[in-house]
C-alpha positions as MATLAB code, in Angstrom:
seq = 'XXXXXXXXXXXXXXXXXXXXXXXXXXXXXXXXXXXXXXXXXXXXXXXXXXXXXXXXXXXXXXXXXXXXXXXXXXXXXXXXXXXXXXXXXXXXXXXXXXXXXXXXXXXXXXXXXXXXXXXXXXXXXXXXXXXXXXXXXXXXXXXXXXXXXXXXXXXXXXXXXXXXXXXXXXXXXXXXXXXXXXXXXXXXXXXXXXXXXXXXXXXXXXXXXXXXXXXXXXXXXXXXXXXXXXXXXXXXXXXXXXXXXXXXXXXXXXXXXXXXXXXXXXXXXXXXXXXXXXXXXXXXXXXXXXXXXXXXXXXXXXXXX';
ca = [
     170.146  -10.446   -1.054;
     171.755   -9.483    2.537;
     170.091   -7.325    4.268;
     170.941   -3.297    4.357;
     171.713   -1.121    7.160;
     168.502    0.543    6.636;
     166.620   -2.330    6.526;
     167.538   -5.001    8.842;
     166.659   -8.624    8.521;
     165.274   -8.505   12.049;
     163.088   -5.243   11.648;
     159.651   -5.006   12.453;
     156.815   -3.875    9.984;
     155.485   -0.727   11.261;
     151.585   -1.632   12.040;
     153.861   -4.556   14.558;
     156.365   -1.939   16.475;
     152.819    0.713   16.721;
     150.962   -2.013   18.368;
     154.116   -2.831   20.644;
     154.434    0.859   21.127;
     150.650    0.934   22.037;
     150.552   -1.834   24.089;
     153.774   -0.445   26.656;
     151.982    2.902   26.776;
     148.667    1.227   27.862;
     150.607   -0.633   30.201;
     152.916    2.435   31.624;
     149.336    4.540   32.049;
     148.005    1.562   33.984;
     150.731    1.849   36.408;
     150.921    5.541   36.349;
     147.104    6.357   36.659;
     146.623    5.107   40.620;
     149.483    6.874   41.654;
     148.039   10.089   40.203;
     145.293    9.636   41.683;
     146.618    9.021   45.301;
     148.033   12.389   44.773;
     144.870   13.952   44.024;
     143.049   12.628   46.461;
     145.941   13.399   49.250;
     145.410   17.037   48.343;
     141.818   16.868   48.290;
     139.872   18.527   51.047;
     138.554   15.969   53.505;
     134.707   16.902   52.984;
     134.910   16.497   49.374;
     136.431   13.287   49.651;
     133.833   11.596   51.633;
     130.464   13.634   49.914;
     132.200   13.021   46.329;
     134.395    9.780   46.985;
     138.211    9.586   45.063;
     138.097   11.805   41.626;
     141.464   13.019   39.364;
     139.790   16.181   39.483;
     138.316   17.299   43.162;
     135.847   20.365   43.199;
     138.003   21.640   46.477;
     141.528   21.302   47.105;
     143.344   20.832   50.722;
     146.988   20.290   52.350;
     145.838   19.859   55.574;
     146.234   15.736   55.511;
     149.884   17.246   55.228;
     149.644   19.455   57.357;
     148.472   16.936   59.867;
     151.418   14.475   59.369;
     154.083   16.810   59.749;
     153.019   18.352   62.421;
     155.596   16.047   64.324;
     158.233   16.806   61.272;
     161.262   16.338   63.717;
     160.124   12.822   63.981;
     159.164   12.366   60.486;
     162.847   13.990   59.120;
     164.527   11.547   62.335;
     162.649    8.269   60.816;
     163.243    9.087   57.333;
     167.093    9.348   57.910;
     166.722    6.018   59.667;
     165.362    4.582   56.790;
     167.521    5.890   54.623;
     170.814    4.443   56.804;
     169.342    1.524   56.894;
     167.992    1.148   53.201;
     172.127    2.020   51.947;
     173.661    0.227   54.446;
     171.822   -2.798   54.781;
     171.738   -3.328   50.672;
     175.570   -2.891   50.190;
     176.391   -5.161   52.913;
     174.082   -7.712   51.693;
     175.251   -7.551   48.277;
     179.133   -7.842   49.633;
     178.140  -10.912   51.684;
     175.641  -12.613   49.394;
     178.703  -12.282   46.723;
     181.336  -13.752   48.496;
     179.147  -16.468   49.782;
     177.954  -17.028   46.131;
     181.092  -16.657   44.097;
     182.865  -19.620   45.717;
     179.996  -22.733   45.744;
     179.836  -21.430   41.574;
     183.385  -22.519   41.525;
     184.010  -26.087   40.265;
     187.330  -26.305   42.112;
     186.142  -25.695   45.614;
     186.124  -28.589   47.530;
     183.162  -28.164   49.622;
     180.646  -26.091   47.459;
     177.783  -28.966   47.318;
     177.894  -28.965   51.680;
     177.383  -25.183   51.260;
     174.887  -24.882   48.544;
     172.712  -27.214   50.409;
     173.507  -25.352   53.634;
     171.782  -22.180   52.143;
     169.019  -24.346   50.126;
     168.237  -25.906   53.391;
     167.314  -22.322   54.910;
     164.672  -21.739   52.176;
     163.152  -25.365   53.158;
     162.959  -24.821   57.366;
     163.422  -22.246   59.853;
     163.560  -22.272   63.304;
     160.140  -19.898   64.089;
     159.449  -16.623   65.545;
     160.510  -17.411   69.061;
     163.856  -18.687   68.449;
     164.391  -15.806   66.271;
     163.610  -13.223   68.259;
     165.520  -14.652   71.306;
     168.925  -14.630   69.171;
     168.615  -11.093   68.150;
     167.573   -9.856   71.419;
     169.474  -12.058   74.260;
     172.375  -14.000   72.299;
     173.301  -10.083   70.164;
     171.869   -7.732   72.165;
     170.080   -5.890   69.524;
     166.948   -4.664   71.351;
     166.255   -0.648   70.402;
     169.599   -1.497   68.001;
     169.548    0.145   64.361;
     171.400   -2.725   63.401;
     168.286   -5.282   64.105;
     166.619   -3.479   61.285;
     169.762   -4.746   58.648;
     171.046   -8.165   59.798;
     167.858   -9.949   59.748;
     167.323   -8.995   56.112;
     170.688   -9.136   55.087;
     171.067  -12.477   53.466;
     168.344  -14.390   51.055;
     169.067  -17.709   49.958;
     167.071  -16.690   47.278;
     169.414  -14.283   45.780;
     172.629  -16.314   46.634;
     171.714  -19.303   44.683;
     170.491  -16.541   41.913;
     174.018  -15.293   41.824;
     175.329  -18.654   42.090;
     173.892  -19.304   39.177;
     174.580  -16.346   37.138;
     178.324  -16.869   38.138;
     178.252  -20.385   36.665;
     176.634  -19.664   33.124;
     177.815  -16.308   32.984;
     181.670  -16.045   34.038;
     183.982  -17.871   31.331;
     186.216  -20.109   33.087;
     188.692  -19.279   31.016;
     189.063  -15.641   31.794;
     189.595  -16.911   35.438;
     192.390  -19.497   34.377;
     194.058  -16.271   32.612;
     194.216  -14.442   35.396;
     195.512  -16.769   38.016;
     198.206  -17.968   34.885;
     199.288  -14.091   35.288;
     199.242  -14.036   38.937;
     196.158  -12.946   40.369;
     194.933  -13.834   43.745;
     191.276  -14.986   44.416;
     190.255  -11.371   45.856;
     191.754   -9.542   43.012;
     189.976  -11.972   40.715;
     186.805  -11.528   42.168;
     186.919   -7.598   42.302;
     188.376   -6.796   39.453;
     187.029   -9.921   36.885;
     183.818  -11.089   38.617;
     182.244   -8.201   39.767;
     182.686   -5.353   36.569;
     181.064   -8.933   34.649;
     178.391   -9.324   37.164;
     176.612   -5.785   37.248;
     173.053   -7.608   36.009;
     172.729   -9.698   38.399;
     174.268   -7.661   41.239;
     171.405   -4.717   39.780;
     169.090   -6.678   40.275;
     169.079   -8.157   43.675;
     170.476   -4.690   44.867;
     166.717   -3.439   43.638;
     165.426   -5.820   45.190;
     167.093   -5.345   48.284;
     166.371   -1.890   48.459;
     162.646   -2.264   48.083;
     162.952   -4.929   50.789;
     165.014   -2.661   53.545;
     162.755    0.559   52.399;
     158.934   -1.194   52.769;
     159.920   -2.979   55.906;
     158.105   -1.912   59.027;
     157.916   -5.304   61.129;
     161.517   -5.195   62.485;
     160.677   -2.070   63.501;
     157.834   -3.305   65.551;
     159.327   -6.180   67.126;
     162.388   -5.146   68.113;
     162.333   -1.259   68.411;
     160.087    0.204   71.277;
     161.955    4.147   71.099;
     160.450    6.283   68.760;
     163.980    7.758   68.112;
     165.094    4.469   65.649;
     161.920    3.567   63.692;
     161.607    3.308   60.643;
     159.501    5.794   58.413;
     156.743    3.201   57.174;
     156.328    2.057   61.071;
     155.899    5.734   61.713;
     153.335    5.595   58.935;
     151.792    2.229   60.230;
     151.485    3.761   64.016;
     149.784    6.714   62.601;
     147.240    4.889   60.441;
     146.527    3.165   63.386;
     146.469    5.568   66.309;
     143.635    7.032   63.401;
     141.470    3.896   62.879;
     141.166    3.813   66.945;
     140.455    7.103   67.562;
     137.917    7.020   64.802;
     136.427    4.307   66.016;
     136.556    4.428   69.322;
     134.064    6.998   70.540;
     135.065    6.509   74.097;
     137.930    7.868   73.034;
     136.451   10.776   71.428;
     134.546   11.253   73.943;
     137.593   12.021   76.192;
     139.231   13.521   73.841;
     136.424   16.168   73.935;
     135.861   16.526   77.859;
     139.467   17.664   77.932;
     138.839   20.251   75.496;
     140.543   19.272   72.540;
     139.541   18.899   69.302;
     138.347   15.688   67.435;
     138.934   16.524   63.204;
     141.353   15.201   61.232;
     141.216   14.296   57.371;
     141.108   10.327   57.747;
     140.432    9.665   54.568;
     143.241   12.056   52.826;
     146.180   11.241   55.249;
     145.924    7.778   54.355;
     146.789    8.824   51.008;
     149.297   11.733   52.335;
     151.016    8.804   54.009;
     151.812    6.761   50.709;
     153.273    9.893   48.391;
     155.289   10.546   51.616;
     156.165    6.850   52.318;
     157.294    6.217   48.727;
     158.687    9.402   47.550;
     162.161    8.181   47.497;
     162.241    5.197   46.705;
     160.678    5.745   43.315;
     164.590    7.368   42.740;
     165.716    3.655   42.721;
     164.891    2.539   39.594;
     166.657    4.795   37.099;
     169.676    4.244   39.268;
     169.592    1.114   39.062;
     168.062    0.834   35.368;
     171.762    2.989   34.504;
     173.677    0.045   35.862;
     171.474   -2.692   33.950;
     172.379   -1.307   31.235;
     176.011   -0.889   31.858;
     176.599   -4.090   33.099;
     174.832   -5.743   29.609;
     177.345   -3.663   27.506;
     180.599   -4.990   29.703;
     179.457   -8.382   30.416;
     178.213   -8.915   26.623;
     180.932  -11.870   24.680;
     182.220  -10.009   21.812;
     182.959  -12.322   18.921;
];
């Protein structure tokens, strides 16, 4: 007997979709729970933190490890724009490059896709070392105190262009691409009008991953930027958690501090906390952006029989 539209061949039993069901919420509340309760504890009061230790549920709340960061909130709004720039820019140009570069070595007819394939494997085998590195940004480019040093380093992974590489070989009938060139279409109009509206998986996917890459990154900002004015929002996180580890443990320094008649109190163990909920805050908007377009691009790229 074939199987009714209420009752699918392929239907679970329901004791099998509850434990599913049970088993993702476990699973969501184990990713959920810490970052509740780095919110807690960033708007805990300092005292209580260090007499009671972390707790969802703090017998005495406090803003000031908020108040304490953005007390400099020129700087803080400044670095966060930076970030921003750099997370948009820097992930759109990488996923225009990475595609072209990837979209031709998929193509059986291109001449000279094996010398470039192995040209961009060969990069994931051997590079040429910190030194050389830094020397080609800074004296061959001119990027020192450059917003642009914080995108073209990151801009292409091999990674991702032999991922897309792939995806473009298993994925894109060749057929479809015959068609169009039979009705006259050029390679560019192929590619952005065919390739790309099949492709929105795969380019999803490294675009989130991209993101998260340009967003978290602090070392460019250390190596190559020395003005305050162009780093990044997590290297003005790093620099603060630091300048706070020496001054609280360096009593020299506190001792100075004191002698010129300032004060020595801030909440060390809240701000570190403070510092994550305002380090991640917008990035967690990524992922239902992106999840949108995952979606999408299953539906369009899907074979219909």
């Amino acid at each position: 007997m074939a199987p009714s539209a209420s009752n699918p061949k392929n239907k679970l039993s329901r004791p099998a979709a509850l434990a599913i069901h049970l088993f993702f919420a476990m699973y969501s509340l184990l990713c959920i729970i810490p970052v509740l309760l780095i919110v807690m504890v960033s708007i805990s009061d300092e005292a209580t933190v260090v007499r009671e230790g972390y707790q969802f549920f703090p017998s005495a709340f406090s803003v000031d490890a908020y108040a304490f960061l953005f007390e400099d909130a020129r700087q803080i709004v400044r670095s966060y724009g930076i970030s921003i720039f750099v997370t948009v820019t820097g992930t759109l140009l990488s996923l225009i490059i990475m595609a072209l570069y990837a979209y031709p070595i998929s193509r059986s007819d291109f001449p000279h896709a094996k010398p470039f394939t192995f040209f961009v494997f060969f990069t994931m085998l051997f590079g040429g070392g910190l030194v050389p590195w830094y020397l080609v940004y800074v004296q061959m480019l001119g990027l020192k105190d450059n917003i642009w040093s914080l995108i073209l380093p990151l801009m292409i992974s091999a990674f991702f262009v032999l991922i897309m590489r792939t995806f473009f070989i298993t994925t894109i009938p060749t057929a479809v691409l015959e068609s169009a060139k039979i009705d006259g279409a050029g390679e560019l109009v192929i590619f952005a009008r065919i390739v790309l509206p099949l492709s929105l998986p795969v380019l999803a996917t490294v675009a989130l991953f991209q993101t998260l890459t340009y967003w978290n990154d602090w070392f460019l900002s250390l190596v190559f930027i020395t003005k305050d004015a162009n780093i990044t929002v997590q290297y003005l996180m790093y620099k603060t958690m630091l300048n706070i580890q020496f001054l609280a443990n360096n009593s020299t320094a506190a001792a100075a501090i004191a002698a010129a008649g300032g004060t020595f109190k801030f909440p060390s163990e809240t701000v570190r906390m403070a510092m994550v909920i305002v380090g991640i805050g917008p990035i967690i908007f990524a992922y239902p952006f992106f999840q949108k377009y995952f979606v999408k691009g299953l539906t369009v790229g899907a074979v219909k029989g």
